[in-house]
C-alpha positions in Angstrom: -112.7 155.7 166.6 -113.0 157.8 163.4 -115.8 157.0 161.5 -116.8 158.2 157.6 -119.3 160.4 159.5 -116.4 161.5 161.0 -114.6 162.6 158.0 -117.0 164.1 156.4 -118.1 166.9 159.6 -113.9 167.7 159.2 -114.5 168.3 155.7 -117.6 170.3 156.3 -115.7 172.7 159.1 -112.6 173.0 156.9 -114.8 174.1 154.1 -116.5 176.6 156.3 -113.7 177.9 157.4 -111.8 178.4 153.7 -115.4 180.3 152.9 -114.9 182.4 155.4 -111.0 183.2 154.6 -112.6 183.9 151.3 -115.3 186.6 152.5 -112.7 188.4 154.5 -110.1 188.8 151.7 -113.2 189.8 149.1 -113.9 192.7 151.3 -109.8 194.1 151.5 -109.5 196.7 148.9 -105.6 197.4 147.7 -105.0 200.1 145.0 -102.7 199.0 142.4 -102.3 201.8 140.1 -104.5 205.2 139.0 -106.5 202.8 137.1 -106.4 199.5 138.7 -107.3 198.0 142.1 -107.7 194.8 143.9 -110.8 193.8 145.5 -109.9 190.4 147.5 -107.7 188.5 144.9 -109.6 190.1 142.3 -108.0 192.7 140.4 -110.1 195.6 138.5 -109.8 198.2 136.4 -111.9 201.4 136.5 -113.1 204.1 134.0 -112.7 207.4 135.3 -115.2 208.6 132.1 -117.9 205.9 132.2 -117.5 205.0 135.9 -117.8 201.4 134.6 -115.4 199.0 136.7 -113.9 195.4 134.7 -112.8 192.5 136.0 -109.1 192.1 134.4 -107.8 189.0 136.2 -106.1 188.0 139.6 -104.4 189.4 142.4 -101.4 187.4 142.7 -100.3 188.9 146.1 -103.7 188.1 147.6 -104.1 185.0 145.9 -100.5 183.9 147.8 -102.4 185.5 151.0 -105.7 182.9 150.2 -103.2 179.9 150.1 -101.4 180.7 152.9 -104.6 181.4 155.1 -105.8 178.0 153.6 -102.8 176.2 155.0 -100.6 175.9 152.2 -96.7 175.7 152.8 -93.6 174.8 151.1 -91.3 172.8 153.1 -87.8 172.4 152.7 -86.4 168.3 152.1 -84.1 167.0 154.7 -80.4 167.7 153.4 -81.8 169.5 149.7 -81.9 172.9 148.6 -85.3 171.3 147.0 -88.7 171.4 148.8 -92.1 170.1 148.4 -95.8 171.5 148.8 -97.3 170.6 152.5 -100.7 171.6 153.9 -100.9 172.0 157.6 -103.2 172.5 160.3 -102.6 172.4 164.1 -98.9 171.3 163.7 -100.3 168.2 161.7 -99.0 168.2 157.9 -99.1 166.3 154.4 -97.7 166.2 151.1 -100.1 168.5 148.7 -99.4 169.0 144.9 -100.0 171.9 142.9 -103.0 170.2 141.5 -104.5 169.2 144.9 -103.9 173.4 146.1 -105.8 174.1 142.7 -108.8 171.6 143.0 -108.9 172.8 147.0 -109.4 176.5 145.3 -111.5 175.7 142.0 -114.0 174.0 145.0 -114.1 177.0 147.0 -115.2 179.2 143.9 -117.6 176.9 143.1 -119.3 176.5 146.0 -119.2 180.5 146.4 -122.1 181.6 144.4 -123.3 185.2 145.4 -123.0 188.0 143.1 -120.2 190.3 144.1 -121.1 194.0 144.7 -117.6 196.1 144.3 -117.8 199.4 144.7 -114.4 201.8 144.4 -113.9 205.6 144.1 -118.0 206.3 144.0 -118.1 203.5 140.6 -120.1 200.5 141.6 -120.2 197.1 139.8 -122.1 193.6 140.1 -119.8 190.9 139.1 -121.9 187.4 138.3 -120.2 184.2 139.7 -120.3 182.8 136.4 -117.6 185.8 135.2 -115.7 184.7 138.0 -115.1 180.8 137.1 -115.3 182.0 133.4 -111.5 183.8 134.8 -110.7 181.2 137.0 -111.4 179.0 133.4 -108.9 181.1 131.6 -105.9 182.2 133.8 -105.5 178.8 136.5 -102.4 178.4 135.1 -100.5 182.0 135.9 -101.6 181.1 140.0 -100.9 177.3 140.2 -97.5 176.5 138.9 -94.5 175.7 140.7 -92.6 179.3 140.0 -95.8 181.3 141.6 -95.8 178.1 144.5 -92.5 179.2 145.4 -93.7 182.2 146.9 -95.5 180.1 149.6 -94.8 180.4 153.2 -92.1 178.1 154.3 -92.9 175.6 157.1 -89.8 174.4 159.3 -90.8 173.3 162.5 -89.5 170.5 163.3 -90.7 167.1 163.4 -92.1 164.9 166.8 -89.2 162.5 166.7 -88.5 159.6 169.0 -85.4 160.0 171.3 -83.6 157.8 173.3 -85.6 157.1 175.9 -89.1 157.9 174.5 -91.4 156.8 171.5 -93.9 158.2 170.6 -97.4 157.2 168.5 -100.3 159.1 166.9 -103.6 157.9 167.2 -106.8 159.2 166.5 -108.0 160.3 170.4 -104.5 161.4 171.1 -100.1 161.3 171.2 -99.3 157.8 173.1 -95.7 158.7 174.8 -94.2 155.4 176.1 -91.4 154.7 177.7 -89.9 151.4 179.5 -92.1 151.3 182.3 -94.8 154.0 181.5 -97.5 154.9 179.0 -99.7 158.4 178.9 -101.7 159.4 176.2 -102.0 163.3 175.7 -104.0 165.6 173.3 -102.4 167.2 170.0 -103.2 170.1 172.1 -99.8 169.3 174.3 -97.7 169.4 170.9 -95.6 172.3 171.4 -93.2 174.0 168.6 -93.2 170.2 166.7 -95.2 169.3 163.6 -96.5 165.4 162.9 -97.0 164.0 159.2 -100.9 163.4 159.1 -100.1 159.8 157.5 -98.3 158.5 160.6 -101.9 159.3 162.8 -104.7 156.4 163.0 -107.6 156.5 162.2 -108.6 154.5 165.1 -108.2 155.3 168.7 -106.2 154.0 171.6 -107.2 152.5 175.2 -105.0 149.9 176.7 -106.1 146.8 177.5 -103.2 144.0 178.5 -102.7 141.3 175.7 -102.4 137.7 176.6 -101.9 134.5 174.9 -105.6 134.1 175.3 -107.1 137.4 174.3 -104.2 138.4 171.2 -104.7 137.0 168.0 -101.1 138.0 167.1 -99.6 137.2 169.9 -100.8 133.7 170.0 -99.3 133.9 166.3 -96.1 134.8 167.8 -95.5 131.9 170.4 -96.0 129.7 167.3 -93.2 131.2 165.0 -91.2 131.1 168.0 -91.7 127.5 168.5 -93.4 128.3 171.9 -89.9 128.9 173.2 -89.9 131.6 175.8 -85.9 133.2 174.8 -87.2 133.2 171.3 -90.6 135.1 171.9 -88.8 138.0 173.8 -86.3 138.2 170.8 -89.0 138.8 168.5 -91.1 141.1 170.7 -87.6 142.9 171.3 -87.2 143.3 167.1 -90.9 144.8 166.5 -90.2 147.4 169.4 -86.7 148.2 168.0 -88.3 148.6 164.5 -91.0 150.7 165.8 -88.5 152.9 168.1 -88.4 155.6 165.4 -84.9 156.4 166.7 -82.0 155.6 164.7 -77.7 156.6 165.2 -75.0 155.1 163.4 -74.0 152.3 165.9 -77.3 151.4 166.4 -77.9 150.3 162.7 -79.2 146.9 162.2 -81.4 144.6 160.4 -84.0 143.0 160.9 -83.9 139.1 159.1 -86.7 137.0 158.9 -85.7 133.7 158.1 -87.3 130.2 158.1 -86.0 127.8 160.6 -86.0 124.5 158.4 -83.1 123.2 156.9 -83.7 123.6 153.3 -81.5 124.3 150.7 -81.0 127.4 147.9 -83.0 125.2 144.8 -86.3 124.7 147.2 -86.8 127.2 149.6 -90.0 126.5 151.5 -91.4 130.3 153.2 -95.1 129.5 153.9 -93.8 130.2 157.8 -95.5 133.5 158.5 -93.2 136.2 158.0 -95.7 138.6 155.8 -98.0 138.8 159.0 -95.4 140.2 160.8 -94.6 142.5 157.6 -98.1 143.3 157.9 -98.4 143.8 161.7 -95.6 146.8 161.2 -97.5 148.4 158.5 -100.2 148.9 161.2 -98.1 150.9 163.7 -95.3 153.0 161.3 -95.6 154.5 157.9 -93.8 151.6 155.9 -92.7 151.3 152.6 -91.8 147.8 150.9 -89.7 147.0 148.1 -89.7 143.9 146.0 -86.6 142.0 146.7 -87.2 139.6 143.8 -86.8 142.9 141.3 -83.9 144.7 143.4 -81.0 145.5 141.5 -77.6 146.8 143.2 -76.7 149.3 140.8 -80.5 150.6 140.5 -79.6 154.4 141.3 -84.0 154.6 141.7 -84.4 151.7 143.6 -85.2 153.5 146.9 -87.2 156.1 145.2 -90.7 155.3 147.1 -89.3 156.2 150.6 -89.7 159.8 151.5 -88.5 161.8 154.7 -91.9 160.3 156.2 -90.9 156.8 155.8 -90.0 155.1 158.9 -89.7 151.6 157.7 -88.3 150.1 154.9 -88.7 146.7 154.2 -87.2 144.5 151.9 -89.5 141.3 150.7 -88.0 138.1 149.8 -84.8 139.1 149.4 -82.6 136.8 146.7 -80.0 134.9 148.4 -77.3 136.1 146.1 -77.9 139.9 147.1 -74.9 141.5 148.8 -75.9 142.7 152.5 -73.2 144.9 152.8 -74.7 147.3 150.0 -77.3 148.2 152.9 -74.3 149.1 155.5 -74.9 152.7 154.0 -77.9 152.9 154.9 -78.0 151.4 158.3 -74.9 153.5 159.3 -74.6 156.5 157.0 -78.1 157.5 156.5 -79.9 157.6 153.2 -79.2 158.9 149.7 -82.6 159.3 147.6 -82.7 159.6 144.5 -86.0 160.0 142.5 -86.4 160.1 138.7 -86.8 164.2 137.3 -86.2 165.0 141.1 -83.4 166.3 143.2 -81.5 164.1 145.2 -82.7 163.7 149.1 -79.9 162.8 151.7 -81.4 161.6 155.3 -79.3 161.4 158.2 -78.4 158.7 160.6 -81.3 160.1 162.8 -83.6 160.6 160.2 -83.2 157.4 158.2 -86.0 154.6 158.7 -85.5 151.0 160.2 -84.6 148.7 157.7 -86.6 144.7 157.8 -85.7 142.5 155.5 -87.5 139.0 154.9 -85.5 136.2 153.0 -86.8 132.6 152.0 -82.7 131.9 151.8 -79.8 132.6 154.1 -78.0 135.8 152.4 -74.6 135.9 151.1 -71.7 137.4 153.2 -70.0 135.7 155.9 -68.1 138.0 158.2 -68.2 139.8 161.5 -69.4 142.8 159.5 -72.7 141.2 158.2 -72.9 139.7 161.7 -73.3 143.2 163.8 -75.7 144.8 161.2 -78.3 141.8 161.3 -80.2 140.6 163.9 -81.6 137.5 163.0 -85.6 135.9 163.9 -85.8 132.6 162.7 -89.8 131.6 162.1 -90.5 127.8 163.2 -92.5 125.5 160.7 -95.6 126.1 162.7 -97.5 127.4 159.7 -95.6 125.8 156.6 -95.9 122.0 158.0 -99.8 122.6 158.3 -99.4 123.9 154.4 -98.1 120.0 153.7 -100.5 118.8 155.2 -103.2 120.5 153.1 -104.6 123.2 155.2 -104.7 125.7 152.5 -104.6 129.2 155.1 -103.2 128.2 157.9 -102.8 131.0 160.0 -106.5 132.0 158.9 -107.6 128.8 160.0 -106.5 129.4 163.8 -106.4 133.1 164.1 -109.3 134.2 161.7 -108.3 137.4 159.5 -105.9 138.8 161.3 -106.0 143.1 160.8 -109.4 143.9 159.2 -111.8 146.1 160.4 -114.7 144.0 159.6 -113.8 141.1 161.6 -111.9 143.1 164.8 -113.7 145.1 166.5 -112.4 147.9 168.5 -111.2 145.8 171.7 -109.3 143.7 169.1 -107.3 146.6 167.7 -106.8 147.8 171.0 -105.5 145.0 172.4 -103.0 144.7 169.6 -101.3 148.1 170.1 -101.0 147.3 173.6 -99.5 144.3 172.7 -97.0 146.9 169.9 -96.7 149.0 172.6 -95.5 146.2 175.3 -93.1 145.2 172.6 -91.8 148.9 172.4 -91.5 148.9 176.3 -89.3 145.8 175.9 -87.1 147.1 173.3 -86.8 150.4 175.4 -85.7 148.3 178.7 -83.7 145.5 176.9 -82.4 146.7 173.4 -82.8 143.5 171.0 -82.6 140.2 172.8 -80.4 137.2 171.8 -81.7 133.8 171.7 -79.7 130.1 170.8 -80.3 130.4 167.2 -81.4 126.7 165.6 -80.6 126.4 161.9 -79.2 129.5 160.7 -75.3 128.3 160.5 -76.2 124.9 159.1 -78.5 126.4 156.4 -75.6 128.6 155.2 -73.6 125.8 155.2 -76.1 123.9 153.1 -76.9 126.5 150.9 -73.2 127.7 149.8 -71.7 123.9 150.2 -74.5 121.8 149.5 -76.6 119.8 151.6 -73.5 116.5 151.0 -71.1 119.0 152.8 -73.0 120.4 155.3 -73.9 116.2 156.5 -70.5 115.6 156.3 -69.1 118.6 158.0 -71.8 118.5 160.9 -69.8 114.9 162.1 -66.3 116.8 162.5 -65.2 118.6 165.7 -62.2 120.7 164.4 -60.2 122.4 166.8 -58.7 125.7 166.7 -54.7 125.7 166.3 -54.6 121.9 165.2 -53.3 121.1 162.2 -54.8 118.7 159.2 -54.2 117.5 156.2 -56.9 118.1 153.7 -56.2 115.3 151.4 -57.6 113.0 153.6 -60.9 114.9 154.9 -61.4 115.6 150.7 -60.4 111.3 150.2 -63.1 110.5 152.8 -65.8 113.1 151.6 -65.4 112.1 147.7 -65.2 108.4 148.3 -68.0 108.9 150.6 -70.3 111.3 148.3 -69.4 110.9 144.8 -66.9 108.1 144.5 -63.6 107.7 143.0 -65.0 108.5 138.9 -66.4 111.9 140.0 -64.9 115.0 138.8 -65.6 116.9 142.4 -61.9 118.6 142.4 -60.1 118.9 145.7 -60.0 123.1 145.1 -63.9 123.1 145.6 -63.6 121.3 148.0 -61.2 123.6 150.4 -63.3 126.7 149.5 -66.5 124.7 151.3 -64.1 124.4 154.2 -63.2 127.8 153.8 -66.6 129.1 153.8 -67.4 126.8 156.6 -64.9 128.3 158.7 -66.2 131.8 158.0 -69.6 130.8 158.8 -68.7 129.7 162.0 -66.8 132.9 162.9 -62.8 131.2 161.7 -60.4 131.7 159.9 -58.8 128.9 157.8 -55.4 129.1 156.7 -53.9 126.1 154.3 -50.6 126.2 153.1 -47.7 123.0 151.6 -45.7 121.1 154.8 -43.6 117.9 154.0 -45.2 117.5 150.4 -48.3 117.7 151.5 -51.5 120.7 151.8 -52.3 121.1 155.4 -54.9 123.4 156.9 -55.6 125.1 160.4 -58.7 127.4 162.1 -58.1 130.0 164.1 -60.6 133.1 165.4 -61.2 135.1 162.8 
């Protein structure tokens, strides 16, 4: 497991070795002009007369050389003429800025004290440190700028992606390959002609151990939000390894719902049920990035402007009720379209597009077959949120401990939760997402777009498909029933609940006028 000990022997060695690029380029000689000459990245200019040799300024050819030996790329953005700064060693990259390439440097020369003997054409000079930070001082900003950046090496080999049949993860002793009935765990060493994203390796190390109810934290967690109901554990197991398959194509496109199980309606939803532990569970095993679903706007051209081509989950918190799903069709189908403020617009492909979560104290809006195949639906029992009524203040806490911190697991803890992720992956991988009965989710549309009077009423009534009724008597009985004969509840509002009933439960309800009188009929929609 790494350790700070760890990273600071890495930093050590990568400093040695940047001192020693340095010493090799000091000692390359390159002749400029009559006059001039370059000694490393440092360019001169000599006096036939006097013999006397001045510093003048830098390089900029070697100086390229120095940040390319240092490990400095560009690297072209997925579906963008536009690129970004990377550093990479051993096929393992990360974002860099111009800043971070100049602060790398400015270290290097600091730490690089000697007095420079340069010698050139029988003139010999001594050239104090001091003169050469005094330079660096002065002309920084002709080497570190995005124009001379461009000159950069470009990096573009391509990226360890999940296929099919494979996923893959990045831990700190090694690549964990797993497929549905097999897991090896290689060195980076094996990693040929592919590059990783240093963000999506952990820190922490991997040796499988085989979770059960007994020894797993989180999976114990699990079986509660499922209501201890086999069908429904698998479902959930099966949704973490589909969100972790970093695989995507158009027809495989869905979202993940969280949901609460208890009938509630829009005016008091409850949450309290657990979903942000399985939010944070996710963060632990892909590079995630979440978005406030209170604060979403539809029309927000920016509003996806934190995920980047390493993202590989997006997830969308407490999503309002009265937010369109289809807006996110795009992006579960088509791929993404980025679009970052003073930046130039990033387009991802179906393959390269994360996994989209989305966790919701309400049932979202949209009825039809549509919504249907792009969500799949977890609904979380009141495991958690019935121990909150009952005045346990942290209820998961309370059975589980803290659940993901490093001082409180210790490293057969962490190791038996990736097994447990990677069991999940294993499931996903040999069962694709599995379906369960579903409890509440129907009735709390019903009672959220009717009303919770409806939604009673309606619950009584076995319609049947091709009949035909008349709806002034269903809206007679309901008002009498509900409101009473003084109310001003209007027999319109009354056939659009039945409409969106019907579309709720997968019909289709046609009304129209027969013998004086309005008449309705379902049908499959």
């Amino acid at each position: 497991m790494s350790t700070p000990h760890t990273h600071a022997v890495n930093e050590i060695n990568q400093h040695g070795k940047d001192t020693n690029i340095l010493l090799e380029l000091i000692n390359q000689s390159t002749a400029i002009n009559a006059s001039q000459f370059a000694s490393g990245f440092l360019r001169f200019e000599i006096d036939f007369k006097s013999g006397r040799i001045t510093l003048k300024g830098f390089y900029l050819p070697a100086f390229v050389k120095l940040l390319t030996l240092m490990g400095f790329r560009k690297r072209y953005k997925k579906g963008s003429n536009d690129y970004e700064f990377i550093h990479v060693e051993k096929a393992i990259m990360q974002p860099v800025t111009v800043e971070q390439m100049k602060s790398r440097v400015h270290g290097l020369l600091l730490s690089y004290t000697e007095t420079l003997t340069i010698e050139h054409n029988g003139a010999k000079a001594e050239i104090e440190h001091g003169a050469i930070m005094d330079l660096f001082a002065r002309q920084y900003t002709q080497i570190f700028n995005s124009g001379f950046a461009e000159l950069l090496r470009s990096f573009d080999t391509p990226l360890l992606r999940d296929n099919k049949n494979e996923s893959y993860f990045l831990f700190a002793n090694g690549v964990l390959t797993v497929t549905k009935d097999k897991i090896i765990l290689q060195d980076y060493s094996t990693l040929k002609n592919v590059a990783v994203w240093k963000s999506h390796i952990k820190e922490k190390g991997f040796d499988y151990i085989e979770p059960t109810i007994d020894n797993c934290q989180y999976l114990k967690f699990l079986n509660n939000v499922s209501g201890r109901n086999t069908a429904r554990l698998n479902a959930i197991l099966s949704s973490i390894g589909y969100l972790l398959h970093y695989y995507n194509h158009s027809s495989l496109g869905r979202g993940i719902i969280l949901y609460d199980e208890t009938l509630t309606d829009l005016q008091n939803p409850e949450g309290g049920t657990g979903k942000g532990i399985y939010l944070q569970a996710i963060e632990k095993m892909r590079e995630t990035v979440i978005i406030d679903g209170k604060f979403i706007q539809e029309n927000d051209r920016f509003k996806y402007q934190k995920v980047n081509e390493s993202t590989q989950i997006v997830a969308i918190e407490d999503l309002k009720a009265n937010y369109p799903f289809e807006s996110f069709f795009s992006c579960l189908t088509n791929g993404w379209t980025i679009e970052k403020k003073n930046e130039k617009q990033i387009k991802l492909s179906p393959e390269d597009s994360p996994k989209m979560l989305f966790t919701c104290n309400s049932i979202l809006g949209g009825n039809g077959t549509s919504d249907a195949r792009r969500q799949f639906v977890i609904e979380f029992s009141d495991y958690y949120s019935s121990q909150l009524k009952k005045g346990v203040l942290n209820p998961v806490e309370a059975e589980h401990g803290l659940l993901f911190k490093d001082d409180v697991w210790d490293e057969k803890d962490w190791n038996i939760f990736f097994s447990l992720m990677v069991y999940a992956t294993q499931l996903y991988l040999r069962n694709g997402l599995m379906s369960y009965e579903r409890l509440n989710v129907d009735q709390n549309k019903i009672i959220q777009r009717c009303g919770s009077d409806f939604a009673e009423w309606v619950s009584d009534k076995a319609f049947e498909k091709g009949r035909v009724y008349k709806i002034g008597e269903f809206f007679k009985e309901f008002k009498e029933i509900y409101y009473g004969e003084g109310s001003e509840f209007s027999q319109r509002s009354f056939t659009k609940n039945l409409k969106t009933y019907a579309s709720i439960k997968g019909m289709k309800l046609t009304n129209k006028r027969s013998n004086g009188e309005t008449v309705f009929s379902l049908a499959v929609a």
